[in-house]
C-alpha positions as CSV (number, residue, x, y, z in Angstrom):
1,X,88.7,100.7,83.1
2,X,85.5,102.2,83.5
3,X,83.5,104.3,86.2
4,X,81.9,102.1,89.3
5,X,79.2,101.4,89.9
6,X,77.2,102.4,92.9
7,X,77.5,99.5,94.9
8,X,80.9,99.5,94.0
9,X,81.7,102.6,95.0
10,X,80.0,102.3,98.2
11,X,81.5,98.7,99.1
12,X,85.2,100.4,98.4
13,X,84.5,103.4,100.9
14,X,82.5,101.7,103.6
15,X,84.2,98.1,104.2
16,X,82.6,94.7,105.4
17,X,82.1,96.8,108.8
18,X,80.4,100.1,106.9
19,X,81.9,103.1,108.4
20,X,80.1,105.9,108.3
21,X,83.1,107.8,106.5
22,X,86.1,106.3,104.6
23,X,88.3,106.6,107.6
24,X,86.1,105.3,110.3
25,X,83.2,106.3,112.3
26,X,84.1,109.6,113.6
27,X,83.4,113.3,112.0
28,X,87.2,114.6,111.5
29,X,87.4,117.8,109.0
30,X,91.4,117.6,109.9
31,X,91.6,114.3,107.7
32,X,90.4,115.5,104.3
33,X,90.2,118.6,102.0
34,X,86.8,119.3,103.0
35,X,86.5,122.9,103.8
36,X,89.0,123.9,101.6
37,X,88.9,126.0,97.9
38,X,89.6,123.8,95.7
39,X,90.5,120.2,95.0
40,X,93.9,118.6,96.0
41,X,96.7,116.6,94.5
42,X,95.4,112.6,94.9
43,X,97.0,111.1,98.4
44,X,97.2,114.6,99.8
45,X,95.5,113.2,103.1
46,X,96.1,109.7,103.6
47,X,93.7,109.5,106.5
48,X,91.1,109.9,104.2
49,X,91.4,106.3,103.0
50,X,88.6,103.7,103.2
51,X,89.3,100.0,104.4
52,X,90.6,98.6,101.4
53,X,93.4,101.5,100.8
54,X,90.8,103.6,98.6
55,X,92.2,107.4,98.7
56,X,90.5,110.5,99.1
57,X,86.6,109.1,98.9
58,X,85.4,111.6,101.7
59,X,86.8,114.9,100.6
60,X,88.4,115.4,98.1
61,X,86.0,115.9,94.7
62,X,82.6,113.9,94.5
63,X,82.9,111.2,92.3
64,X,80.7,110.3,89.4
65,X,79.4,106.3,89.2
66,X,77.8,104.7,86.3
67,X,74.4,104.0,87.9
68,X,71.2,106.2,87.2
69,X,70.0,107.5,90.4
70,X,67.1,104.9,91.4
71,X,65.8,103.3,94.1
72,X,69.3,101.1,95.5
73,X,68.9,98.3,97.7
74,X,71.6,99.5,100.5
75,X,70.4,103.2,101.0
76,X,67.5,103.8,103.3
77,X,65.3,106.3,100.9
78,X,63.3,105.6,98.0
79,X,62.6,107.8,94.8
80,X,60.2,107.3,91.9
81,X,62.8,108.8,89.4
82,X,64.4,106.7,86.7
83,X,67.2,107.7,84.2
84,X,67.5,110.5,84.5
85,X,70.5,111.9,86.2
86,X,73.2,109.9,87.4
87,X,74.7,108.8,91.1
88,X,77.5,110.9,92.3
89,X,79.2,109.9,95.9
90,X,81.3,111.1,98.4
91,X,82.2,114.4,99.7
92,X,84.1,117.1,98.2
93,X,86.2,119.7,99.2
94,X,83.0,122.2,98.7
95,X,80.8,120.4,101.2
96,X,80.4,119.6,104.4
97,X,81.3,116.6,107.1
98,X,77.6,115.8,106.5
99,X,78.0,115.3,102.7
100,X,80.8,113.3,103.1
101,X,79.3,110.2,104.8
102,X,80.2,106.8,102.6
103,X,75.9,105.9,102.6
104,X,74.6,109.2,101.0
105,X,73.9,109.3,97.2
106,X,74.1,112.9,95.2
107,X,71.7,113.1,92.0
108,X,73.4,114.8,89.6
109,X,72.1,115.7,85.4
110,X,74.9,113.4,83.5
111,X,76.1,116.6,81.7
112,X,76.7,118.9,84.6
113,X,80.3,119.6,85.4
114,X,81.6,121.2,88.4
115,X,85.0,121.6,90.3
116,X,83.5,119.3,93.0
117,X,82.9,116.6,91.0
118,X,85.4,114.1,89.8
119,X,85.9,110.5,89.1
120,X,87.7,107.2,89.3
121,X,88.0,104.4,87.7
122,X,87.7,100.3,87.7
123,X,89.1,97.5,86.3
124,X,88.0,94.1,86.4
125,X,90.9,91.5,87.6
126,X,91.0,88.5,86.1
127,X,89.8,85.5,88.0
128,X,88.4,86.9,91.0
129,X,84.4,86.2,91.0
């Protein structure tokens, strides 16, 4: 298992149709622990699930990826900085609805550590290409 990547990430929130947050297209605090103190137990708003059964990827903790925050082919901006901090996604219970949209990346300094920011992981399966 390790951390996804980027694309990864983003393909696992968003879906073949890209919603704008894991759960679809519409702004809905109700559906995820955005707003609230701290972080909650994994599943604790099933709502919050992205197309392919992916839990809590708008509001529960920001999630770390492997990639270096660099220009990226699917987002819209560009940046001239390169390896030095790395790509965090998703929204976390500290933010906002705003933070929380499946397209926006989050540069982070790989050694910070927060409350707000988590991870999962990946694992190759065999097979599929």
């Amino acid at each position: 298992k390790k951390l996804p990547t980027e694309a990864q990430w983003e393909i696992a929130a968003r879906g073949a149709e890209k919603r704008i947050y894991a759960w679809g297209n519409i702004p809905r605090a109700d559906v995820s622990a955005l707003g609230l103190k701290k972080p909650v137990p994994a599943g604790s708003h099933p709502e919050d699930s992205s197309p392919y059964g992916a839990l809590d990827m708008g509001g529960n903790v920001m999630e770390w990826t492997s990639s270096w925050f660099k220009n990226y082919p699917l987002a819209t901006e560009t940046f001239n900085e390169r390896g030095k901090r790395r790509v965090v996604r998703g929204g976390g219970f500290c933010g906002n609805m705003e933070k929380s949209k499946t397209y926006l990346r989050h540069p982070y300094d790989p050694f910070t550590t927060s409350d707000c920011i988590g991870f999962r992981c990946v694992r190759e399966i065999r097979g599929l290409k």
